[in-house]
C-alpha positions as CSV (number, residue, x, y, z in Angstrom):
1,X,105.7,107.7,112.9
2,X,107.5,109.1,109.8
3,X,110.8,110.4,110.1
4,X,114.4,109.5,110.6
5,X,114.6,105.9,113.3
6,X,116.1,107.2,116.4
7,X,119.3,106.5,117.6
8,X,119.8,103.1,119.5
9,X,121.1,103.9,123.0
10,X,125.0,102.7,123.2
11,X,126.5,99.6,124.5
12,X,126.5,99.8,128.5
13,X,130.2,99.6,129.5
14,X,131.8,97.1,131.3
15,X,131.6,97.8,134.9
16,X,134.5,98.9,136.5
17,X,135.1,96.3,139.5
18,X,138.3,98.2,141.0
19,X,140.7,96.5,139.4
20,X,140.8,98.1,135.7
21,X,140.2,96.9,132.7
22,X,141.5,94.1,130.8
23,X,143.7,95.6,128.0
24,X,144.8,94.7,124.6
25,X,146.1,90.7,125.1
26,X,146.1,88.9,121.6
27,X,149.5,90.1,120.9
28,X,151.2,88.6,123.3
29,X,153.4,86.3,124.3
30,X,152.2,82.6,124.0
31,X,153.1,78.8,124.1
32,X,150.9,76.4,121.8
33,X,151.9,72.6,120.9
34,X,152.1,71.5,117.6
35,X,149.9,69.2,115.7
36,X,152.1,66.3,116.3
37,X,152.1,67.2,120.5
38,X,148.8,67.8,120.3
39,X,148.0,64.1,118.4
40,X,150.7,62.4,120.7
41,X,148.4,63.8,123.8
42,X,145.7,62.1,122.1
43,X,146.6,59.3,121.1
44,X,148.5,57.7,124.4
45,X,145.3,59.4,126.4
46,X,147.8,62.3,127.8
47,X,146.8,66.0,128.9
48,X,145.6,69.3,127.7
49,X,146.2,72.2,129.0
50,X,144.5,75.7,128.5
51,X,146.5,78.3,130.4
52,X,147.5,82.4,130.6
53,X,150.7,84.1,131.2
54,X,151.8,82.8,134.2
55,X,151.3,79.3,132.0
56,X,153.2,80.6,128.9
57,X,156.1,81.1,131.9
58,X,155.5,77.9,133.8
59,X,154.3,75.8,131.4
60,X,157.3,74.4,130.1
61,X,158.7,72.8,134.0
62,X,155.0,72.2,134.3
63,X,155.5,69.6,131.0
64,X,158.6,68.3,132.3
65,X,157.5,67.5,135.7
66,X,154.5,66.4,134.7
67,X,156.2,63.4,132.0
68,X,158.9,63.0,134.5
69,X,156.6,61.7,137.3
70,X,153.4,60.2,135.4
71,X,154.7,59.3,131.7
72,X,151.6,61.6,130.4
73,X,152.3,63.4,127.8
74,X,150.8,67.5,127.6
75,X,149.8,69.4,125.0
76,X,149.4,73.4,126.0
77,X,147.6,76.3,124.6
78,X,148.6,79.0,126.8
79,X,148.3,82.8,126.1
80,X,149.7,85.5,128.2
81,X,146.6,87.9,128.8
82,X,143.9,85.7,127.8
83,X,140.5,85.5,130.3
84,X,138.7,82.0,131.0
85,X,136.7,83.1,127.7
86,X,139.2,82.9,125.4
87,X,140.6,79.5,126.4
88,X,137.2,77.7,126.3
89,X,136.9,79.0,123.0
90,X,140.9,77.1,122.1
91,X,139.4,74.0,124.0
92,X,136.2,74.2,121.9
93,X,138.6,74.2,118.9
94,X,140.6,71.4,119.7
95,X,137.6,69.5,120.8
96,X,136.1,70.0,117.2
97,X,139.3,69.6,115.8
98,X,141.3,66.6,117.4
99,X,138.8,65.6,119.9
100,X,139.6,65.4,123.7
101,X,141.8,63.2,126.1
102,X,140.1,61.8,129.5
103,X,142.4,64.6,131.4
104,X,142.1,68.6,131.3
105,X,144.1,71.2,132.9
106,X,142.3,74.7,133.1
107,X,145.1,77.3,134.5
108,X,142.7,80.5,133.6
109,X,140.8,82.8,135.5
110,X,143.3,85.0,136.8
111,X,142.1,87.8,134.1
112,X,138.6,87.6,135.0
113,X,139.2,90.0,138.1
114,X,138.4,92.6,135.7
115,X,134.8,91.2,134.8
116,X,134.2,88.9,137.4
117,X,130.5,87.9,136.8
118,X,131.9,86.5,133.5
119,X,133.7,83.9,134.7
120,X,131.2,81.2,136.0
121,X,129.6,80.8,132.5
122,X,132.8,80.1,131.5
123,X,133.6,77.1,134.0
124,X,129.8,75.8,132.5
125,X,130.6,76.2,129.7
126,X,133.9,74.3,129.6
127,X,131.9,71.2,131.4
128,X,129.3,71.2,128.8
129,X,132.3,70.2,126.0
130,X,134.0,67.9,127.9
131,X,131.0,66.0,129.1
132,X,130.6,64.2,132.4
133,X,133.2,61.3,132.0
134,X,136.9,63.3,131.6
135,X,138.0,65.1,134.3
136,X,139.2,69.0,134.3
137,X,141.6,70.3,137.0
138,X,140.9,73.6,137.1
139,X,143.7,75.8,139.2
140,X,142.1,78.8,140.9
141,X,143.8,82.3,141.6
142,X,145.6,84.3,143.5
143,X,146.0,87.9,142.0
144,X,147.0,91.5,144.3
145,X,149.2,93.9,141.9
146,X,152.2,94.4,144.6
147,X,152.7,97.6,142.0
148,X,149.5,98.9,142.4
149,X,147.2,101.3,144.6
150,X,146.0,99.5,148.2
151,X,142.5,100.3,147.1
152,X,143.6,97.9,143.5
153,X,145.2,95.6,145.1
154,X,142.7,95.1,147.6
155,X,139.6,94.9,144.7
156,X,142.4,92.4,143.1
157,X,142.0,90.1,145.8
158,X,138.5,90.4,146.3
159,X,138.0,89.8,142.9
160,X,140.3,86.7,142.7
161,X,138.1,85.4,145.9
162,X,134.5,86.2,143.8
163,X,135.9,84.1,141.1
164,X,137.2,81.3,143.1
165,X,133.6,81.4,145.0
166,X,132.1,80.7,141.9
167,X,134.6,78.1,140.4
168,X,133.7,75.8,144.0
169,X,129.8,76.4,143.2
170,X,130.2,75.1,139.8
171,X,132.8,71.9,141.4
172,X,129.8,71.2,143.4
173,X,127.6,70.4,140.4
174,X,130.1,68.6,138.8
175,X,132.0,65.8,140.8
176,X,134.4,65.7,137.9
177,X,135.4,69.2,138.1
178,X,138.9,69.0,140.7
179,X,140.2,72.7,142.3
180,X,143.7,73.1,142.2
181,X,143.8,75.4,145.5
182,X,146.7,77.6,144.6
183,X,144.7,80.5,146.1
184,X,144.7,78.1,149.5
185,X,148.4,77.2,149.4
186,X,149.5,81.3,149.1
187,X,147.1,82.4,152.1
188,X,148.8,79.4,154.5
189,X,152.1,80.1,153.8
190,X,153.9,82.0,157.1
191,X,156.3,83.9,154.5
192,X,153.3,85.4,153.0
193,X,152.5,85.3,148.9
194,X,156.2,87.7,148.1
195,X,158.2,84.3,148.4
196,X,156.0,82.5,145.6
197,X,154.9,85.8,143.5
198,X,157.1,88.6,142.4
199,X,154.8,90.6,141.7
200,X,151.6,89.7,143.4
201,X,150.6,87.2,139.8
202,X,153.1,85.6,138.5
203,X,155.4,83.3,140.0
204,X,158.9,83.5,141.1
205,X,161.3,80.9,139.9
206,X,162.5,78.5,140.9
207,X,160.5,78.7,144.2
208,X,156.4,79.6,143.4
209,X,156.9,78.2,140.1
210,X,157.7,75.0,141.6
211,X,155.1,74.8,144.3
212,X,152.0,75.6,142.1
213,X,153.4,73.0,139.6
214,X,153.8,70.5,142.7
215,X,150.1,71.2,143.0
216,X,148.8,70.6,139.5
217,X,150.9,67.7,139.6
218,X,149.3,66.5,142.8
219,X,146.1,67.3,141.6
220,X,146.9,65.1,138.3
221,X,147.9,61.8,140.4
222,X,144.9,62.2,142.6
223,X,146.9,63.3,145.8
């Protein structure tokens, strides 16, 4: 037919999963080693680490710790705001970049509770670079807004819970994919997630700061 072409129909939007939207994040706040930590990783067969905001806080203790107890070095690329997405895509990077050490920490997922059905591509996709030999610990999430509506806070944690459903399906087809069961640790604890979180994400210090790194330490040493 002749004629001006139609309009195409417009981008579905994302679907709204009760927790919001994931805002604006690439402007914030972030924690990335330099070439030389990054080489040093390498080269003595150390850590990386791929991580969000509660990483760009805890991250640093998490290094310490870490070199204090094992003598691995760790090289971090952690970005407040960021979902799993965006730190495959730094891994992919370094990966094509530096290549990869034998160990990887994956401490993202937390802002997938606003697209949830994103996130297990993501897990894939991160055991496709690294291959079947090097291991990822991958920490899952705990997330429930202590500022925000019951009905958020409660699509919050069923959110986190969807995501960490679909990180143990993945671990199952992947025997060198290890959880890191933060989410596990929070829901046993008698005092309830307030003593670890202050505000139902991020941790408080010194107290959940140092339990969750006690974990992804653990996790490292194969305890």
């Amino acid at each position: 037919m002749g004629g001006a072409p139609e309009p195409a129909d417009p981008a579905p939007a994302q679907e709204d999963y009760g927790s919001g939207k994931l805002g604006s994040w690439q402007n914030l706040s972030r924690r990335i080693a330099s070439e030389d930590q990054i080489r040093d990783a390498l080269m003595f067969n150390g850590i990386f680490m791929f991580g969000d905001s509660i990483s760009v806080q805890d991250g640093a203790a998490l290094e310490h710790l870490v070199t204090a107890q094992t003598g691995d070095s760790i090289a971090s690329h952690d970005w407040s705001g960021e979902p799993a997405s965006a730190a495959v895509d730094a891994l992919a990077e370094w990966s094509h970049r530096y290549g990869l050490p034998g160990r990887i920490v994956m401490a993202v997922g937390t802002n997938d509770i606003f697209d949830p059905p994103a996130f297990a591509a993501q897990v894939e996709r991160t055991m496709a670079i690294v291959g079947p030999v090097r291991t990822v610990y991958w920490v899952n999430v705990h997330a429930g807004r202590f500022k925000k509506s019951a009905a958020v806070r409660a699509a919050d944690e069923r959110n986190s819970a969807w995501i960490n459903q679909q990180l143990d399906q993945v671990a199952a087809r992947h025997p060198n994919l290890k959880i890191v069961r933060w989410a596990e640790y929070l829901a046993t604890q008698p005092s309830g997630p307030a003593t670890y979180l202050r505000d139902g994400v991020h941790t408080t210090e010194p107290v959940g700061q140092d339990a969750r790194n006690s974990l992804i330490l653990k996790a490292i040493q194969g305890r």
